[in-house]
Structures are given as structure tokens and as C-alpha cells.
C-alpha positions in Angstrom: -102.9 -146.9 12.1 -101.6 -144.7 14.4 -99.3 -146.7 16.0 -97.3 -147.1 12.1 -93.5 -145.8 12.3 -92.9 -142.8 9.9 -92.1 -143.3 6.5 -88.5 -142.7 6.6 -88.0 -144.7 10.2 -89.7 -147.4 8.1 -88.1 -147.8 5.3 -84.7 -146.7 6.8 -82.0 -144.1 6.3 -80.2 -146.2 3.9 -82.7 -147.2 1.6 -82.0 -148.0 -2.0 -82.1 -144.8 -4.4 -81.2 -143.7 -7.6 -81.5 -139.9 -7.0 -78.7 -138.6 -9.1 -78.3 -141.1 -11.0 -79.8 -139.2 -14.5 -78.4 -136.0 -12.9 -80.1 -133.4 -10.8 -82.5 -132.1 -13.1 -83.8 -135.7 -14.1 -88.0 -136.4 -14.1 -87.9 -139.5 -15.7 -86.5 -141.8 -12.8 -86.6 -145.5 -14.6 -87.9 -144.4 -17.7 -84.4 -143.7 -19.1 -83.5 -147.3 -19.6 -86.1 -147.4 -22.6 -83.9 -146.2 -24.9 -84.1 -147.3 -28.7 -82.5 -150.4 -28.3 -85.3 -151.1 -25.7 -88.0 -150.9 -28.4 -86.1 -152.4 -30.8 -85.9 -155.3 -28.1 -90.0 -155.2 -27.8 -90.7 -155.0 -30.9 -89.3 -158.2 -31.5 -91.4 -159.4 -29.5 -94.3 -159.4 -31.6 -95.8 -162.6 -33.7 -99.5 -162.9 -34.8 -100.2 -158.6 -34.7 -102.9 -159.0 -32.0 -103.8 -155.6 -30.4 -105.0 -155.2 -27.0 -105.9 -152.0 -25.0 -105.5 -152.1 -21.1 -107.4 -149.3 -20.4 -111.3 -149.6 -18.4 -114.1 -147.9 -19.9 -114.7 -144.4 -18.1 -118.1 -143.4 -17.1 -119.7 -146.5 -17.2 -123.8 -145.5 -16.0 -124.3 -149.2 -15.5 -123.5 -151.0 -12.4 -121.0 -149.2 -9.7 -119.3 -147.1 -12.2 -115.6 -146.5 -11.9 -113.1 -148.2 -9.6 -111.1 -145.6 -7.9 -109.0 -144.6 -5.2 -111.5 -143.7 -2.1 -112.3 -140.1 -2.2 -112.1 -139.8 -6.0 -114.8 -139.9 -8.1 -115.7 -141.0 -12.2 -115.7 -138.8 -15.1 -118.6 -136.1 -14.9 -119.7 -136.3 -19.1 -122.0 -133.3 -20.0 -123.6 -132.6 -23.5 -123.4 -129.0 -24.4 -124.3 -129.2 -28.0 -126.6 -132.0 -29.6 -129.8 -132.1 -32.3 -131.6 -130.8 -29.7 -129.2 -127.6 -29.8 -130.7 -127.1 -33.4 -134.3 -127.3 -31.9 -135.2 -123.4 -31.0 -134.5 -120.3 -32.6 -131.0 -119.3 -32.9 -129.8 -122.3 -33.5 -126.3 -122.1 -34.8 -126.1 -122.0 -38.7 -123.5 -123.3 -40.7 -123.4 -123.6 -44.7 -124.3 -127.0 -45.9 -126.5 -127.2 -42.8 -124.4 -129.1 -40.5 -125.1 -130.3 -36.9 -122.5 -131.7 -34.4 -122.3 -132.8 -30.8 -120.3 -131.7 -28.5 -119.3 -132.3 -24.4 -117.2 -131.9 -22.0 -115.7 -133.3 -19.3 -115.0 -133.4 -15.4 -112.0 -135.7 -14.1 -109.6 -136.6 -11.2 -106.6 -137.3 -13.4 -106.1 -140.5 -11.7 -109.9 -141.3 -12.3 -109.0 -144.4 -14.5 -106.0 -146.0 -15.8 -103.3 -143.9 -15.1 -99.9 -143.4 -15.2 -98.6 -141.6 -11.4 -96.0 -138.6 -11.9 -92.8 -139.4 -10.0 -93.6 -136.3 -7.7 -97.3 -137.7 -7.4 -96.0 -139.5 -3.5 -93.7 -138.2 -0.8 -92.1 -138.2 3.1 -89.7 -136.1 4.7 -90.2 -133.1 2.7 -88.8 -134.4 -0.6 -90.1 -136.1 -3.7 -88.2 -138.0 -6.6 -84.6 -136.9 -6.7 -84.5 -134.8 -3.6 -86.9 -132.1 -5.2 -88.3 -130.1 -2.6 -91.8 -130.9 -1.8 -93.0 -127.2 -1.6 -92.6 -127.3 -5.0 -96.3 -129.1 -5.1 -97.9 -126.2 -3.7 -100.3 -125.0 -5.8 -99.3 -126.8 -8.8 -96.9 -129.6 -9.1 -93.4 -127.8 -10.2 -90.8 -130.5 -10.8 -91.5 -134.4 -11.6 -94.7 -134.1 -12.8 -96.6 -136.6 -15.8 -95.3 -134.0 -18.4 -92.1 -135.8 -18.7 -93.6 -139.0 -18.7 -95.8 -138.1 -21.3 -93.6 -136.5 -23.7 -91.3 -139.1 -24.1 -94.0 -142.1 -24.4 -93.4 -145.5 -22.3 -92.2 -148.4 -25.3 -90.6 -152.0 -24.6 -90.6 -154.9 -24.0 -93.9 -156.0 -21.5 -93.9 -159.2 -19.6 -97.4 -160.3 -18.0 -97.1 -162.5 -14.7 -100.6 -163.4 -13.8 -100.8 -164.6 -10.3 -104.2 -165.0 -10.0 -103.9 -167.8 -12.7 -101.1 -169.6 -11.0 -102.8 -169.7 -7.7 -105.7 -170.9 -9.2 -108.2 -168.3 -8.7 -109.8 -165.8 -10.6 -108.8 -163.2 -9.0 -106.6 -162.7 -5.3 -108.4 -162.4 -2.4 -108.6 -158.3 -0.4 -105.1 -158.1 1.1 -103.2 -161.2 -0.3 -99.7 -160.1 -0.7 -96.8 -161.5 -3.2 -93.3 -161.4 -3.7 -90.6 -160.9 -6.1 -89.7 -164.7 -5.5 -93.6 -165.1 -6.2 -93.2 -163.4 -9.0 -90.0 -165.2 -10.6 -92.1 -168.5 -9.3 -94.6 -167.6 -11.5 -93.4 -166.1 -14.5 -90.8 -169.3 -14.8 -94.6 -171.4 -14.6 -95.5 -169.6 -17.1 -92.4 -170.0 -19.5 -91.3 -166.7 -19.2 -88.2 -164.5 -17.8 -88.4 -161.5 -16.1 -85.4 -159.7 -17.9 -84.2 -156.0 -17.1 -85.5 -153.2 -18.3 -89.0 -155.1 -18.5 -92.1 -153.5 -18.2 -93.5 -155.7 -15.3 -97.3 -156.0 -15.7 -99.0 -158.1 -12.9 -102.2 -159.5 -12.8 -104.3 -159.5 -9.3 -107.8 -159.9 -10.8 -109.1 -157.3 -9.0 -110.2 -155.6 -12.0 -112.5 -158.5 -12.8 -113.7 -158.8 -8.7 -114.8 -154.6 -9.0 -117.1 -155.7 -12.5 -118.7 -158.8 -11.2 -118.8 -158.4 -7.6 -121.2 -155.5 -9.0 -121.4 -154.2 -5.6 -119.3 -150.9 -4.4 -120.3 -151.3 -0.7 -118.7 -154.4 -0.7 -115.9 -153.7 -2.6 -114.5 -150.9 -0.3 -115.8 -152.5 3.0 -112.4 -153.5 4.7 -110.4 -151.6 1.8 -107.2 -153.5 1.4 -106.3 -154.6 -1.8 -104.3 -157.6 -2.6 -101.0 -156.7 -4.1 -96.9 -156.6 -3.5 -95.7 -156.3 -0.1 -92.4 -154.4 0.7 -89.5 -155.9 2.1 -85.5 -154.5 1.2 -85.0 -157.3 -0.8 -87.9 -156.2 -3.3 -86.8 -153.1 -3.5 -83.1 -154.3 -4.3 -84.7 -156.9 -6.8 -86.7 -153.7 -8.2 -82.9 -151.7 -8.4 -81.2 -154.9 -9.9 -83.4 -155.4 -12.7 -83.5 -151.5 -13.6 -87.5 -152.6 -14.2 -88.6 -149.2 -15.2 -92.1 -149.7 -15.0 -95.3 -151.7 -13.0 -98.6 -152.0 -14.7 -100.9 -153.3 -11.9 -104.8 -154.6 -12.2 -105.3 -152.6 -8.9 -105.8 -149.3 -7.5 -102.6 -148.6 -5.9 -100.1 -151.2 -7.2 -99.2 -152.5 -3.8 -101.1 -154.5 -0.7 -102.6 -151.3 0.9 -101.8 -151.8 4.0 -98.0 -153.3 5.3 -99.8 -156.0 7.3 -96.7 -156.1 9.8 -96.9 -152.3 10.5 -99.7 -150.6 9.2 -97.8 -148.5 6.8 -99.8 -147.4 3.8 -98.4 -147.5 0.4 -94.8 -148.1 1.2 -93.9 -149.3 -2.4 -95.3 -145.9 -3.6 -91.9 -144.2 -1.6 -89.6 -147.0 -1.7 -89.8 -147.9 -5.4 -91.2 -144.6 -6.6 -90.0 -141.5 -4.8 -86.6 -143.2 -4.1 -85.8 -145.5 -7.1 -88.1 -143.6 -9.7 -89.9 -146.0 -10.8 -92.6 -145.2 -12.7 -96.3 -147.1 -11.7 -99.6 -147.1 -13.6 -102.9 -148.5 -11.6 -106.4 -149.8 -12.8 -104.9 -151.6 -15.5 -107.4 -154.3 -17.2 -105.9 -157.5 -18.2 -108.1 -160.1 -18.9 -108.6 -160.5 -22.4 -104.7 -160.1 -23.1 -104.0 -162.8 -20.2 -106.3 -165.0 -21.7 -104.5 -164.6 -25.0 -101.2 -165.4 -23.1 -102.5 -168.1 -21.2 -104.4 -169.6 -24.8 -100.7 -170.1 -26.6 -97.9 -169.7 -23.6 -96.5 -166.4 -24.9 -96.3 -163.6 -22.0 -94.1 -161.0 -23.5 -95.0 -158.2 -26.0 -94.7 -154.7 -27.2 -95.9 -152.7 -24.5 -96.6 -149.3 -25.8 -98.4 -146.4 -23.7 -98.5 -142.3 -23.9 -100.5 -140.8 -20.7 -102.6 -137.4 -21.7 -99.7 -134.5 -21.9 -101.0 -132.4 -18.7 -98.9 -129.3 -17.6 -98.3 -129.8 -13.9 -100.2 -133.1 -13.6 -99.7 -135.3 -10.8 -100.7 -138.4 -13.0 -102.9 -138.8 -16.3 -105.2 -141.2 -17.7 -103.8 -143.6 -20.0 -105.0 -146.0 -23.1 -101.8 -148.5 -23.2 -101.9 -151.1 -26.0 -100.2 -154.6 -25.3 -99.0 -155.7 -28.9 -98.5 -159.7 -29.2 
């Protein structure tokens, strides 16, 4: 990978951004087009009440545990108080005679299902908006999940499942698609991609972690099947002011560009420059099987990530309501 251009050489002087656009002290990139009307416009989107939660389990014991970025690791879950608190001497006493439980936790923040903070990815010295990047040192200043979290992601959500349309349960380790995959398969599946959509795509790569069973395998020639940049998907991302992609992968893009090498362009081209807002590890499967069962694909998409003071990202529980 050391042959890759830079960053900015790749992606170009003139790429697409929306830096100013919100005004200089903006943190919420994309996230400004959900305004009220925007939820009104979801809501409506709602017909038999079903509920469905997209985040995975955390701290699974059983199997390989937690799918993660390499060099991050599951939720660390301790008791500190049980029955067996009450067993000695000393024991806590309370009136009434109550017992409780109680534990607490270790995480990465982007340990599971997560929303990223705009700042969270970088080049050249400057994050979302032009911020500065020093402004990361030690704790992230400006663009963190704070903002993110306080005003709560609601709209309208649109599933495109392209593991379904080609066939497959789930995309192979580097297969890449397009936005004209995207409208290809969305239009398969009776549904528009609109503006202002929160665009939730389905890999199955969520599914291949669980029953592959196997995290050797998983991570052995790490490259994850996903979008792949070009200038035109970038521009399609501007067009359609989409403020938001909910991915069933790790990173929300092919890993690797396989032309150049590049990792994680889409990270700087759609989030550092166009702010838009990305949440990875997102599980889909019972809610695309709903889809798929009566041809509906859109639905309220409603999702708050934990409200973390200088986060770079935090775990998230959205709900998908059909």
C-alpha cells in the first residue's frame, strides 16, 4: 500500500464539499436536512407498526464475539455487585432487605453499531468544515458525536438490499457497488431513492461474521465488500443531500480502492468533505426480510447514539419502524 497517492492527490483539489454551507461553527454536516418536515415525511411512511432494532448484541461469549474494526476489541462486562455480594459479613444492608446487581463496562465506542463523529476521519490537517485537526489532541474538540447525539437522526429510511438482488446471501470480501447499482436495485425492488433519505444498504456481511463462526477467516485477506469511490458518487451523494448511510459492514465502504490501494476514501470524500454522517455494523436481516416478505422498503428510521462529551463515535440502538 505504499505505492497509494495521498489522500488529497486522490481525491483532488476540487473535490465536492459542503464546508460552509451550515456556517462555520456547523457539526452536524448532512444532518441539517432532517428538519421537521423530514419526520413528518417518515412518519408517513409507517403501515402495519412493526418495530425492528438494527443494533448486534454486544458481548456475545459464544462463537467469535464481536465484529469490529481490527485492533478494537468487544465490550469488557464485569459484575461488581450480585447475591454473592450479600454472602460474607458486611454485606450492604438496606431496609426491606433488598439485593441488586450491578456491573460495569469497558468499550471502544465504536465497539458495535455505531454512529462515526464527523471529526472521527481526516487528511491534510483538517477535519469536517476545515476544523483544524489539532483540535483532536487529547480529546476530540470540534465535530465530535455530541452534536449528533443531541439532536437524534429521524426520517424517512430506505433499505436497498444488494445482496438479495444479486442473488446471494450475503457479497463476497471486496465486491464493490455503485450508485447506478444502487438506483438498479432499489427500482428492483419498487422503491425510490429520494433526497434527504436515510440510505441503509445491505452487504450481508453481518450474516457471513455469525455463520462463517470463524474470526480467523473472517479477517484473513480483510477487505470488505462495500461502495467504491468514484466523483460521480460523491456528486450523486451531494445531489441527493442523503444525509445519512447505515451500512451492514464495518467501515461502510470496499476497504481497499482496488485501483489504487487507498483505504477508506468514502470516509474523507463523503464524510470529512460533504458531512455526511455514517453508522457501521448495522444488522439488517430480519427487517429485509420483512421488506422483501410484502415489497415495502421505506420506513421511519429513528436512531439517538449514547450522548458522549468528546466522542469520536458512539454505540447506537436504531429502530426501523414499518
Amino acid at each position: 500500500m505504499s505505492d497509494a497517492p495521498a489522500m488529497g492527490e486522490f481525491l483532488g483539489a476540487d473535490a465536492p464539499t459542503n464546508w460552509g454551507k451550515w456556517g462555520p461553527d456547523d457539526e452536524l454536516g448532512c444532518l441539517n436536512y432532517l428538519d421537521t418536515k423530514e419526520v413528518l415525511r417518515g412518519a408517513q411512511h409507517i403501515r402495519s407498526g412493526e418495530t425492528f432494532t438494527l443494533q448486534i448484541q454486544m458481548g456475545r461469549t459464544d462463537g467469535p464475539g464481536d465484529p469490529l474494526w481490527p485492533g478494537r476489541e468487544g465490550i469488557k462486562r464485569q459484575n461488581v455487585m450480585d447475591e454473592g455480594t450479600w454472602d460474607g459479613d458486611g454485606a450492604p444492608a438496606f431496609p426491606g432487605g433488598l439485593h441488586y446487581a450491578d456491573d460495569t463496562a469497558l468499550i471502544f465506542l465504536q465497539g458495535s453499531t455505531q454512529y462515526d463523529a464527523l471529526g472521527h476521519v481526516w487528511y491534510d490537517g483538517k477535519l469536517w468544515n476545515g476544523y483544524d485537526a489539532r483540535t483532536t489532541v487529547d480529546a476530540m474538540q470540534k465535530a465530535t458525536v455530541l452534536p449528533i447525539a443531541e439532536k437524534g437522526i429521524v426520517g424517512r429510511g430506505v433499505l436497498v438490499d444488494m445482496a438479495r438482488h444479486r442473488g446471494k446471501p450475503w457479497l463476497d470480501k471486496g465486491e464493490t457497488f455503485t450508485h447506478v447499482d444502487l438506483e438498479e436495485a432499489a427500482a428492483a425492488q419498487g422503491v425510490t431513492i429520494e433526497p434527504h433519505d436515510i440510505l441503509c444498504v445491505r452487504t450481508g456481511f453481518m450474516k457471513y461474521w455469525y455463520e462463517l463462526n470463524d474470526k480467523e477467516k473472517f479477517y484473513d485477506g480483510f477487505c470488505e465488500p462495500g461502495l467504491t469511490y468514484s466523483r460521480e458518487l460523491v456528486e450523486w451523494f451531494q445531489q441527493r443531500e442523503i444525509p445519512n448511510l447505515v451500512t451492514d459492514t464495518i467501515a461502510n465502504e470496499v476497504t481497499f480502492d482496488p485501483e489504487t490501494g487507498v483505504a477508506l476514501p468514502l470516509h474523507c470524500a463523503l464524510m470529512r468533505n460533504l458531512g455526511v454522517t455514517l453508522t457501521e455494523i448495522a444488522w439488517f436481516e430480519e427487517l429485509a426480510d420483512a421488506c422483501a416478505a410484502d415489497g415495502r422498503w421505506s420506513f421511519l428510521y429513528v436512531a439517538a447514539p449514547l450522548k458522549v462529551v468528546n466522542g469520536t463515535g458512539a454505540p447506537v440502538n436504531p429502530v426501523a419502524i414499518r
